[in-house]
N, C-alpha and C positions, 0 to 999 in steps of 0.2 A: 051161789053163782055157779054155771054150768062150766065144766073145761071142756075147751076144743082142742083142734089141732092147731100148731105151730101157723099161723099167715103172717109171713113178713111186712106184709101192707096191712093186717091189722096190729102188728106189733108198732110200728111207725106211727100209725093214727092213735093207739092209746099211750103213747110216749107223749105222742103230742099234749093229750087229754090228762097228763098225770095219772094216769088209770094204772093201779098197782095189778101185780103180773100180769104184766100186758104179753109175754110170749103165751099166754095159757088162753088169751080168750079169742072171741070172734070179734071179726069187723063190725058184726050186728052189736053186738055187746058195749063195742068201743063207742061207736055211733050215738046209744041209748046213753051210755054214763058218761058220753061229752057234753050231751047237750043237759043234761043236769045239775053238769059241775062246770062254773065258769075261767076260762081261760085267764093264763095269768101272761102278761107283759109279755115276757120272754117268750115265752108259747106261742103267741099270737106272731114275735116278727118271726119264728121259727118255721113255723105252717101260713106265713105268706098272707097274715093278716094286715088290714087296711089299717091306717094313721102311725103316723112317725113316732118313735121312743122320745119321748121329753129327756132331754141334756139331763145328766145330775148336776145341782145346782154346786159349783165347786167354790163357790166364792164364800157358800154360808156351812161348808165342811173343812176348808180350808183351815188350818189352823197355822195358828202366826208363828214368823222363826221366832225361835228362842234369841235372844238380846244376848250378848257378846259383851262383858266390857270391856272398854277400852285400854285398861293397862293390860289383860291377862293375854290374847290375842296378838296384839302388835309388840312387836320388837321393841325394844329400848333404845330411847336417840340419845348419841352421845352428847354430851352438852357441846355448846357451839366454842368455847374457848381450851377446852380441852382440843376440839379438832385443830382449830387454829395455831394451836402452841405444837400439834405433833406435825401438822403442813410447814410451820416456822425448821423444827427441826429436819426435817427432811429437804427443805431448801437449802438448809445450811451444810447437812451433809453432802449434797451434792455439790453445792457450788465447791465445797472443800476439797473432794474428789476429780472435780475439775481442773482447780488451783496445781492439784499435784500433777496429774495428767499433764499438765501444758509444760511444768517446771521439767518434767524427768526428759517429755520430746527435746527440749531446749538443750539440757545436759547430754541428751543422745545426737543431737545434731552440733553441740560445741566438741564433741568428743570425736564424731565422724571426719569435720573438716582439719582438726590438729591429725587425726591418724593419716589423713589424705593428704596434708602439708610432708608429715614426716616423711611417707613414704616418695611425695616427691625427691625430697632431700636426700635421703638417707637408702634408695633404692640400690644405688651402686657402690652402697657398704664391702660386701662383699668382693668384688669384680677390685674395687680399687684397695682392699687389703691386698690383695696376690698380686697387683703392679707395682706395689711401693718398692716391693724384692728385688726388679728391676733396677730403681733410682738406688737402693742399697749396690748394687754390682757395681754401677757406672761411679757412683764414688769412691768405691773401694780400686777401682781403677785409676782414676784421678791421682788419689791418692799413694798408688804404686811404684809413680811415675817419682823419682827424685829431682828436686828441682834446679838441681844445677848440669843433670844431665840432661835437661830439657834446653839449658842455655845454651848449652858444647854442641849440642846434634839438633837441626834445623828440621830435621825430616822426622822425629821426635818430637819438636817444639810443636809443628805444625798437625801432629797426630794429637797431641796431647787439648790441642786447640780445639780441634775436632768434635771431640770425645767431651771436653765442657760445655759445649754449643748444645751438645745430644742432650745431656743434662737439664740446661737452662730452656730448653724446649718442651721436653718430660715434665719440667716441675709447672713450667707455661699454662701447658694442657692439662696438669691437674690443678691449679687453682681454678681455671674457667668453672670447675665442678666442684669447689669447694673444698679439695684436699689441699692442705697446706703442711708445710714441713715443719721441723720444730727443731732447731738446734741452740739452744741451752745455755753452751756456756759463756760462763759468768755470770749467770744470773741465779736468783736464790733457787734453791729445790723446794718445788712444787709435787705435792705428791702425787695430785690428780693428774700432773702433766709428764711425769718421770718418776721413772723405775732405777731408783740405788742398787749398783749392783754392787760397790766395796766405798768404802770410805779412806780419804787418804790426809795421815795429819799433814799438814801446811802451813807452815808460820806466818805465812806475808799476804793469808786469803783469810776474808772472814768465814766462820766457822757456817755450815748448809750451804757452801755455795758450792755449783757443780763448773770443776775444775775439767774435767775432760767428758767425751761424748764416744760410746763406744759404735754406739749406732740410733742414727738419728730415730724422733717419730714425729707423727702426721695426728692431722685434725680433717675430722671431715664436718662442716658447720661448724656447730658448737658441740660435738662429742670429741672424744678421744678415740682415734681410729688404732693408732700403736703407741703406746708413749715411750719414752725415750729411753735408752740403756745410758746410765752417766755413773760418773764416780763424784763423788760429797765431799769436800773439804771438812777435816774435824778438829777440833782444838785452838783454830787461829784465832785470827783479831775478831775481837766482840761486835756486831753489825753496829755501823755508826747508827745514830740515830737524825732523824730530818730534823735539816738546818731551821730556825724559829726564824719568824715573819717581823720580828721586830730588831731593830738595827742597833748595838750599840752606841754607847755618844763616845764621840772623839774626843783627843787628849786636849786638842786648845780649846774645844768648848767644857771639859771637864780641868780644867787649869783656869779658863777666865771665868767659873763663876761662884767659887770663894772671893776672888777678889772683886768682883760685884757686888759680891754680899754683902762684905766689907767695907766698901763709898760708899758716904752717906752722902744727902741731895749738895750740892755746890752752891754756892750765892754768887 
């Protein structure tokens, strides 16, 4: 076979034709060894040949999925009673978490209104500490007064009258508020309520009772706002004991009934 020169358009045409070195030859050449060598498929729709490519048939090259079985693929289901018994236990925890939940608001809201009671009560702790100081003065005045020179001197009597009014007024307006005073004696020593300040023996008093009051105390509610300064009787008569609920029998009925016992029936 002869070489030519390079033809773009005969390079093309024998691409077409499968014509091997097709940069080397002629379009003559290409022409002559097309039409001796038959076209193939792809060639023809390439160079704009008549009838349509037949589909590849996919259905008979197809080849079938590979089968999967069915444990290796899928997950593991938990059994159905297992699930049940762990849905059981989580119902239970919660309701339990519930139960406590509502118990503790309960404890926080019984706890809110007692601190909201007390502080009603118990607000003006303070304010009526530092007034009772007052009703200590106005007694210790009272007290200054001698009382027979109250009876000699009318203008004395009439001051001294005064001055208890002041008092029973003071003590008036702090009961309204729950301060109440505390004086003691003769009654037994209470420790909660009175503070011992000396003990004094006393033959004719039984022994813990408070014998004198140096300086009164006060209650505010149910607390101890000051308790009291007193002196303790020591060594005296042993506290009686409570008289018994049952009455002894009298002497004519302990006299007539030996001799009841005694008569026999009469004819």
């Amino acid at each position: 076979m002869r070489r030519g020169r390079y033809d773009p358009a005969g390079a093309a045409r024998c691409r077409v034709a499968d014509v091997p070195l097709a940069p080397y030859v002629t379009i003559r050449t290409c022409d002559r060894i097309a039409k001796q060598r038959p076209m193939s498929s792809e060639n023809k729709t390439e160079a704009g040949g008549a009838g349509p490519v037949p589909a590849p048939d996919t259905a008979s090259n197809a080849q079938p999925a590979p089968s999967v079985p069915a444990g290796e693929g899928a997950q593991p289901q938990p059994p159905v009673n297992d699930e049940v018994a762990r849905l059981k236990a989580e119902a239970a925890d919660l309701k339990d978490r519930l139960l406590r939940a509502h118990a503790e608001m309960d404890n926080v809201r019984k706890r809110l209104e007692k601190e909201k009671a007390d502080l009603a009560k118990f607000a003006i702790t303070k304010f009526a500490r530092d007034v009772v100081g007052i009703g200590d003065n106005v007694q210790r005045a009272i007290d200054a007064v001698p009382a027979k020179s109250a009876e000699q001197d009318p203008s004395l009597k009439s001051f001294l009258e005064g001055v208890s009014m002041i008092e029973r007024e003071f003590l008036n307006v702090l009961e309204k508020h729950g301060v109440k005073r505390l004086d003691p004696k003769g009654e037994q020593f209470n420790p909660h309520l009175h503070q011992a300040v000396m003990e004094m023996p006393v033959a004719d008093v039984p022994s813990g009772t408070v014998t004198q009051v140096f300086q009164a105390g006060y209650t505010i509610e149910d607390r101890v706002l000051r308790p009291a300064m007193v002196v303790v009787a020591k060594g005296g008569l042993k506290p009686q004991p409570p008289p018994s609920t049952t009455e002894p029998a009298s002497d004519s009925d302990a006299a007539a009934s030996p001799s009841a016992e005694g008569k026999g029936p009469q004819t």
